[in-house]
C-alpha positions, 0 to 999 in steps of 0.5 A: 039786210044781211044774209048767210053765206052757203059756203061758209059751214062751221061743222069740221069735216073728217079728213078721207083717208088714202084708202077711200080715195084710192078705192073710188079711182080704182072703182071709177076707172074700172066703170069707166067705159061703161059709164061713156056709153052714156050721154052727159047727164046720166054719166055725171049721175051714175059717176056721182053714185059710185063717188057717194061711196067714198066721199059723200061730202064731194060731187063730181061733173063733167066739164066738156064732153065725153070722150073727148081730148081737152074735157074736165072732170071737176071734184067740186064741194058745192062751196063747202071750204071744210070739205076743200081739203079732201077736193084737193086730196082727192085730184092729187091722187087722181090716175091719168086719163086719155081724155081728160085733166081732173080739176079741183073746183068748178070753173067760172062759166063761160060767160056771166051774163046769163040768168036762172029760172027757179019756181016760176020766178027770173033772175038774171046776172044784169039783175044784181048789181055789185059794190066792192071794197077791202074788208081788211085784205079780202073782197067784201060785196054789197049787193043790191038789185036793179029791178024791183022784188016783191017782198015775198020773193027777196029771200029767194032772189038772195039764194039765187044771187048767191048760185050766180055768183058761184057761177060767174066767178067760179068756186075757189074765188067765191068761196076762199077770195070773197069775205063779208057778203051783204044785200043792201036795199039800194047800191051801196056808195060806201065801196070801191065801186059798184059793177053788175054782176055780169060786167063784174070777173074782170073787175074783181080780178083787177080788184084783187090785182091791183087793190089787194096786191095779190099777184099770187107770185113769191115776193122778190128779195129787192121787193119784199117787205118785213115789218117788226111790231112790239105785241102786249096782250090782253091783260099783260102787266105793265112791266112785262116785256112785249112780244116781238111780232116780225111780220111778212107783208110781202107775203100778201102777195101770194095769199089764198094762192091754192097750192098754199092752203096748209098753215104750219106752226112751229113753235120752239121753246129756248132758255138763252140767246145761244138757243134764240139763235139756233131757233131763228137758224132753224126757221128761217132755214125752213122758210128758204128751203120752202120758197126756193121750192116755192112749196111754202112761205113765212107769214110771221114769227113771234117772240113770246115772253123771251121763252119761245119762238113761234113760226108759221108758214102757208104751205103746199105739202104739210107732211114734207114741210113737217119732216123738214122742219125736224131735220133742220130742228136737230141740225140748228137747235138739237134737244130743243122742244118743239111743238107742230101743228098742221090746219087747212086755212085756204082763206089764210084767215090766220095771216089776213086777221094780222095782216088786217090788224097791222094796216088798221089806220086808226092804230099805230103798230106798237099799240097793237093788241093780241 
C-alpha cells in the first residue's frame, strides 16, 4: 500500500522578498528581550506570531535554551521543500546573536529510539522497521511495521511513521535525500537491507555514503568522471543528427549538498565551429571559476542540433553565477545569444533523472531517449 509524502507540495511558493525578511529580523530582534522573559514554549509561540507576519509559510523553534551560548534558532518549513528556498534566504540574512547560531531546518533528534502518543494510540521508532535501496541515485523506503495495527488505525500509524521519520533523520534528509516512501504489509525482501527505524541514521548515512556515493566533497581532477552519450529524442527523424549529452558523473558526489540547491541553465545559440568554440570557452570557464570557489559545479552539457549548447550547473549563489556568466559570454562569445534561467532544485532532481537514465542497466548509453 502506497502512501502520500507530507513534504512533497506541487503548489509553487512565492519567492520573500528582501524587505520582508529584513523586516522580521529587525522586528524580532527589537522584541527580543522581551520575548526571553518568557519560558521555552511561550517564547517559541509569541517568535511564531511575529514570523507569521512576514513568512507565514515558515515556523520558527528553539533548539537548546534561552539565553544560553550554543543554543539554536532553527527556521523550519515543516518538510515543505517549495518553502525551502525562503528558509535558506531567511538565515542567510539572519543578524548575529549573542547566544544563538541561526539554522535552516530541524536538526535530527538526539536519540531515535523514542515514541509519540496520538488520540489514545502508541508508536515507537522500534515499532517501524525499514527497507532501503536505490531508486535511481536516491534513498527509496519500505516500511512495515513490527507489531500488529488494527485496521482502523493503520492509516494514522502512517501519518505518525512519516513525523518520526522527520524526527529521526532530521528535516533537510527526509525531505531532498529520501524519494519514493511506501508502506508494505511485511519487510520488504527486495531491498538493500532493512533496519529499525531506531537503528536506522547511521545506516542511511553509510547508505548514502557508500552506495550512493555521496561524499558531498567536489570530485578531484585525478577522480572525477565525464561520460559523453549520443541523445535522439522522441520523434527525431532517422537522418537526423543526435544531440551530444557530456555528462558529470563525478558530480554525483556532491548531489543535494545544501549550499548547492540552485539549478542554472545556460543556453547559447552559434552558427559555426568558431562560435562552438567560444561557447564551450565560455562554459567551462564558469564551471571552473565556480568550483574553484567551490560555489557551484557543471552537472552536464548538450549539443542541440549543432545550433545550440546547453549548459547547467547546481549552484550557491544564482545572482553572482548569473552575473558571471555574462561576463564571461562577452569575454568567450561576444554578440551570441544566450538565454538564463534560474530554479530551486535542492533534490537535484534535474541531475538524478539523467543520472538515473544514464545507469539504467537494461539500456546502453546510445540508445538512450530524451
Amino acid at each position: 500500500m502506497s502512501a502520500d509524502l507530507p513534504h512533497e507540495h506541487s503548489d509553487t511558493e512565492q519567492p520573500l522578498a528582501p524587505q520582508q525578511i529584513d523586516a522580521f529580523w529587525s522586528d524580532f530582534s527589537s522584541q527580543l528581550s522581551e520575548l526571553e522573559a518568557l519560558d521555552g514554549h511561550e517564547f517559541v509561540e509569541r517568535a511564531n506570531e511575529v514570523l507569521q507576519q512576514y513568512a507565514p509559510g515558515l515556523s520558527l523553534e528553539l533548539e537548546g535554551k534561552l539565553k544560553e551560548a550554543g543554543s539554536k534558532l532553527v527556521i523550519s518549513a515543516h518538510g515543505n521543500t517549495t518553502q525551502f528556498e525562503n528558509a535558506q534566504a531567511m538565515v542567510r540574512k539572519a543578524p548575529h546573536f549573542e547566544n544563538y547560531s541561526v539554522q535552516a531546518f530541524r536538526s535530527r533528534a538526539l536519540g531515535s529510539n523514542f515514541g509519540m502518543r496520538m488520540d489514545g494510540f502508541e508508536l515507537a521508532c522500534s515499532d517501524v522497521r525499514v527497507g532501503y535501496f536505490n531508486a535511481g541515485g536516491i534513498t527509496g523506503l519500505k516500511l512495515s511495521f513490527e507489531k500488529s495495527i488494527a485496521p482502523d488505525m493503520i492509516e494514522q500509524a502512517q501519518h505518525m511513521t512519516f513525523i518520526m521519520l522527520d524526527h529521526v533523520l532530521g528535516e533537510w534528509d527526509f525531505s531532498v535525500r529520501v524519494g519514493p516512501v511506501e508502506f508494505v504489509d511485511k519487510a520488504a525482501d527486495d531491498v538493500q537491507g532493512t533496519a529499525l527505524l531506531s537503528d536506522f541514521p547511521p545506516i542511511f548515512d553509510a547508505f548514502i555514503r557508500k552506495q550512493l556515493g555521496r561524499s558531498y566533497e567536489f570530485p578531484q581532477e585525478d577522480t572525477d568522471r565525464w561520460i559523453s552519450l549520443e541523445v535522439r529524442a522522441h520523434g527525431a527523424a532517422e537522418d537526423s543528427p543526435p544531440d551530444i549529452l557530456t555528462f558529470h558523473d563525478g558530480a554525483n558526489a556532491v548531489a543535494t549538498r545544501a549550499d548547492l540547491s540552485h539549478f542554472l541553465e545556460w543556453r547559447m545559440r552559434f552558427s559555426s565551429q568558431q562560435e562552438l568554440d567560444g561557447v564551450r570557452d565560455a562554459q567551462d570557464a564558469l564551471d571552473e571559476q565556480l568550483s574553484s570557489q567551490q560555489r557551484g559545479i557543471l552537472a552536464f552539457s548538450r549539443i542541440e542540433d549543432m545550433r545550440s549548447r546547453v549548459a547547467t550547473y547546481y549552484v550557491e549563489d544564482p545572482a553572482h553565477a548569473t552575473q558571471l556568466a555574462q561576463q564571461l559570454a562577452q569575454q568567450n562569445a561576444p554578440g551570441l545569444e544566450e538565454q538564463l534561467s534560474v530554479i530551486f532544485d535542492p533534490s537535484w532532481n534535474e541531475y538524478l533523472s539523467l543520472y538515473a537514465a544514464v545507469h539504467r542497466n537494461d539500456r546502453q548509453p546510445e540508445d538512450l531517449v530524451s
